[in-house]
N, C-alpha and C positions, 0 to 999 in steps of 0.2 A: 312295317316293311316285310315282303316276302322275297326270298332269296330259294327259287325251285320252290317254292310251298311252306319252305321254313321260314318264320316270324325271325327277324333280327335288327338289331339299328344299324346306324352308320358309323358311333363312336360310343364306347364306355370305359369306363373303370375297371381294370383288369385284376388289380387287386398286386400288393410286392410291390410298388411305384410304378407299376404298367397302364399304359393306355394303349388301346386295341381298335380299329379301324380300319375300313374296307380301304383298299386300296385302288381311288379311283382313277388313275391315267389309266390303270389295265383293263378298266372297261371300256366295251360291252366284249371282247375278246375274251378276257379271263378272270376268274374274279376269285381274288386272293384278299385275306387278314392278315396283316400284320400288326407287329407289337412296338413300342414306342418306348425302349426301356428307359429313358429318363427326361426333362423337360428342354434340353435341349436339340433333343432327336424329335419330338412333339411339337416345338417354334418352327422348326424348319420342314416340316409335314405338311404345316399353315401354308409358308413360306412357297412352296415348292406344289402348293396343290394337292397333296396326295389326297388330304380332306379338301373339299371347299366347299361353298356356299354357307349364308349368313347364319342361320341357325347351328350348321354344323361347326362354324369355327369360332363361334362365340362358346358352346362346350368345350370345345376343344382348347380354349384358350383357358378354360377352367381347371380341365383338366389337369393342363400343364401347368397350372398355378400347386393343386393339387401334388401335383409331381414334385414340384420344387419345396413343399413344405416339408417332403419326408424325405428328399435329399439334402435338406439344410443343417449344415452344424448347428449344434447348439450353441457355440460361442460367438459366431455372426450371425445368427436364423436372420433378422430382420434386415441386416443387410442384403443377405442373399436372395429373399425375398423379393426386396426391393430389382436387385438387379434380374431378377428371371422375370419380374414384371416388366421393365422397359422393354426387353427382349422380347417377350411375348408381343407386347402394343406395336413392336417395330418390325411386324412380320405382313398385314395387311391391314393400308390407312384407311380404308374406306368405310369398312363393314362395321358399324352401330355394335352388334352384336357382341363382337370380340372382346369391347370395353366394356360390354359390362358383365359377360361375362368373367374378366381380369380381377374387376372390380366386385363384385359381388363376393368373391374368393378372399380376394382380399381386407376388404370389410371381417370375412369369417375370423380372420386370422389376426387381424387387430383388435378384435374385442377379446381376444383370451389374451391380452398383454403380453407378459413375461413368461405366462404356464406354456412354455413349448409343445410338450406333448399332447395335452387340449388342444396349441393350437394347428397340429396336423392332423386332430381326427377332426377336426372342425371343417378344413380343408377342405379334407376329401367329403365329408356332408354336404358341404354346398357347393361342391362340384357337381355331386350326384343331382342333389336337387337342383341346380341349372339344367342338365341333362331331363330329370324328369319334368319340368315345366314347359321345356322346349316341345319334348315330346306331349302334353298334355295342351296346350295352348295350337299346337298344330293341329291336332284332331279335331278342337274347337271350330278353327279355320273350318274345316270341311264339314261342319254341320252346320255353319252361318251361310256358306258359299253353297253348298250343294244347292238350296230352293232357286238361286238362281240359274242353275242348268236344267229344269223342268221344261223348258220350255226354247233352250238356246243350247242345242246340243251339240253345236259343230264351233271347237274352241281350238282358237291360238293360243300358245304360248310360247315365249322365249326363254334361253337357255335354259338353265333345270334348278325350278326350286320344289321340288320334289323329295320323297325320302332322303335320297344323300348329299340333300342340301342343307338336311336339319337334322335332329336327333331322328326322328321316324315323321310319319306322314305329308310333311313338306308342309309348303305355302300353298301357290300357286296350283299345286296340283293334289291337294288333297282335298276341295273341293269335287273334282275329278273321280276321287279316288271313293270320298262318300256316294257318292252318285251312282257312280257304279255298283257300288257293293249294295245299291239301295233298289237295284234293277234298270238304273236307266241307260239306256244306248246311246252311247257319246261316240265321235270321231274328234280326235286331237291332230290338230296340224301344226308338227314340231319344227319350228324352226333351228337350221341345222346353228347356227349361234356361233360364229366365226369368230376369235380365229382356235379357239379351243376346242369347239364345236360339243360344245356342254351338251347341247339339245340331242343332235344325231347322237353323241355317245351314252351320254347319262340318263336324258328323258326319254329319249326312244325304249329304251332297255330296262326300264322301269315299268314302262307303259305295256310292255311284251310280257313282263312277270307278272303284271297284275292281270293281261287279259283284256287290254283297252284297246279299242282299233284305232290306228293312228296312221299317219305317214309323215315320212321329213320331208318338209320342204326347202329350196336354198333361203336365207334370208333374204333375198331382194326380191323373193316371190311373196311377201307377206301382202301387200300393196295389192296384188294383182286378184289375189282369193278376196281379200275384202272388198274391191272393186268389183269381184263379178258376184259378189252377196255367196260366198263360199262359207263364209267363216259369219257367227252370230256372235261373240262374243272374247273378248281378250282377255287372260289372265296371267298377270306373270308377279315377279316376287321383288322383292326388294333388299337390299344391302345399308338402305341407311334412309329413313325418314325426316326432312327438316321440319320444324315447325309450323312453317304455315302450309304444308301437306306437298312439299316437293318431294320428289322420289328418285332417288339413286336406285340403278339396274343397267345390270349389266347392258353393256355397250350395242347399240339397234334397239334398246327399248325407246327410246324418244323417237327413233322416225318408225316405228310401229302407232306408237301412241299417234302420234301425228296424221296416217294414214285412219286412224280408225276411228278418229273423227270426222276426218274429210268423209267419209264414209258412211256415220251416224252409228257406230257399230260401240256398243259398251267397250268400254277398255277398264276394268279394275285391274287396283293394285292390293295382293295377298302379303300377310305378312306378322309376327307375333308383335306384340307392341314393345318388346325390349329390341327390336328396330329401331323405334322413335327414338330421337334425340333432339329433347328440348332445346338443349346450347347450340344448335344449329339453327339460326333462325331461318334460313333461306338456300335452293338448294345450290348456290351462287357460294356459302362457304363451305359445299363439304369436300373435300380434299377427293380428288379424282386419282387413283393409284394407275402410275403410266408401268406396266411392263414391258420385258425385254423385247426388241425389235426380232429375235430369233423365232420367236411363236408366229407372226408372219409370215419370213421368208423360208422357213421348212414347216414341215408335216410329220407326224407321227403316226406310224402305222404299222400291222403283221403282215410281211411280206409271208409269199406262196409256200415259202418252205419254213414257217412256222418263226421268224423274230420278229423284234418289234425293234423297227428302224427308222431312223429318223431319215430325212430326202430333202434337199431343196428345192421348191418350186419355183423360185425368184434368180433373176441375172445376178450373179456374184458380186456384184459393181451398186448392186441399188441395196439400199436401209428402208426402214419403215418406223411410223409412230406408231404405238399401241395403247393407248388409255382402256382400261380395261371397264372402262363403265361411262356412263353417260346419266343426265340429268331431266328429268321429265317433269313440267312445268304444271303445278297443281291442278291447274285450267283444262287440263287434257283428261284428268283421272274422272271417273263416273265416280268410284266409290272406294274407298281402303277395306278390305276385309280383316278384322285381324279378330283376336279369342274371346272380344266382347262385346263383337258385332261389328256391321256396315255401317262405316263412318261418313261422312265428308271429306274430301283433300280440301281441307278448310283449317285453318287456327284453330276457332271453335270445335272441331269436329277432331282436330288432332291432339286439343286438350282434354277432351272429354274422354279420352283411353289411355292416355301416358303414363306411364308409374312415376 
């Protein structure tokens, strides 16, 4: 990730029980780090967005395992443990990511048993190394992905699985990101990804750091550029991989996918394989997270003399549903990208990369 020219991530280890993180609602406005001093100021970061996307908050949920080892007494450690683990699982259902990030931690922390102190350097080890696989397995992404933009240079994507949607390089858009850095001239058409509007805010402004030519589009324009052969190719990321290659993503990734086949146009899905989840056999069980009706009927933005204020768009008298993610049907995907190659959205093709 470049941030003005300087290389940074999205999330680390700050070292004292800190974890440290860009704080994303304040972009592409202002872009501020903040510190996370204990693991439940970390759940509720999850919780609340300031991190998000699937790679980002499966560290992040390490992290704050991390965090909770070296806050824990020693006369409860494993209880407490216990409980900052529920806590962390019960901040967002959907993202694959987050458990096993939980879980990976936690594993660290049970095989030193009773040794406390082993088991909080352990901790934060395999917090890090969650962190750095994330980050290593994304880079992968975009050296398997780039040969396919030689020749398909003008690419959708929805919302933003990019740098700070993962430790560094993204999913979706680190394909992108190879490509470019390899000489070739892309145009990205971002769609703007309502109602958070990840896309306009986070993909755009990542795409502007790095040098990409891009523009946002509204989401109900995605249809309309595939339909006039605008757009050669779809890539977008995922929150949660079922077994037989069904794909959770964020909410308008199914009626994209849908149009871009009507269309004939590739649609892949990007993504590390601590995505996958085997126990999910079908994309019919994975828990669809519904959030607040609020994120519909206002907006968040910097007014003229410089706050950042919330406004309602909607008649005071009307509600709204918000399912923050949607289901894309295996039949739709071209191809899974993920850090050990372009797979099938197949059983066979989603067992042959699964850890």
């Amino acid at each position: 990730m470049r941030v003005d020219g300087v290389p940074m991530r999205t999330v680390w280890w700050a070292g004292r029980g800190r974890v440290r993180m860009i704080n994303q609602p304040l972009l592409p406005h202002r872009f501020e780090v903040v510190d996370m001093p204990d693991y439940h100021a970390t759940a509720e970061a999850i919780r609340s967005m300031v991190v998000r996307g699937a790679g980002a908050i499966g560290a992040t949920g390490a992290l704050g395992m991390a965090q909770a080892a070296v806050e824990a007494p020693e006369k409860d450690f494993h209880a407490f443990i216990a409980q900052a683990a529920s806590e962390l699982r019960g901040t967002r259902p959907t993202a694959q990511n987050l458990f096993y990030g939980i879980n990976t931690v936690l594993a660290a922390i049970e095989r030193e048993g009773a040794a406390i102190n082993q088991a909080r350097e352990a901790a934060i080890a395999a917090a890090n190394a969650v962190c750095d696989d994330d980050a290593a397995c994304c880079e992968r992404i975009g050296e398997f992905g780039a040969p396919l933009l030689a020749d398909r240079r003008r690419v959708n994507t929805h919302c933003n699985a990019g740098w700070l949607a993962f430790v560094d390089w993204g999913s979706a858009l680190s394909p992108v990101y190879r490509a470019h850095r390899d000489g070739v001239k892309l145009f990205v058409y971002v769609d703007e990804t309502r109602p958070r509007q990840q896309g306009s805010q986070l993909t755009a402004w990542e795409l502007g750091q790095e040098g990409v030519d891009h523009a946002i589009i509204a989401d109900n324009a995605t249809g309309h550029y595939l339909k006039a052969g605008a757009i050669d190719v779809v890539i977008v990321g995922s929150d949660r991989i079922a077994a037989n290659g069904d794909v959770a993503n964020k909410i308008g990734t199914y009626s994209s996918a849908l149009a871009a086949r009507a269309n004939g146009v590739p649609f892949y899905v990007a993504a590390p394989t601590t995505t996958i989840a085997t126990h999910t056999p079908t994309g019919d069980d994975i828990p669809i997270e519904e959030r607040s009706d609020e994120e519909l009927l206002y907006a968040w933005g910097w007014s003229d003399d410089g706050h950042f204020i919330r406004v309602r768009t909607s008649p005071s008298n009307s509600r709204g549903k918000n399912p923050a993610f949607d289901v894309t049907p295996a039949a739709l995907i071209t191809g899974i990208i993920t850090e050990k190659g372009i797979v099938p959205a197949t059983p066979e093709g989603i067992a042959s990369v699964a850890r």
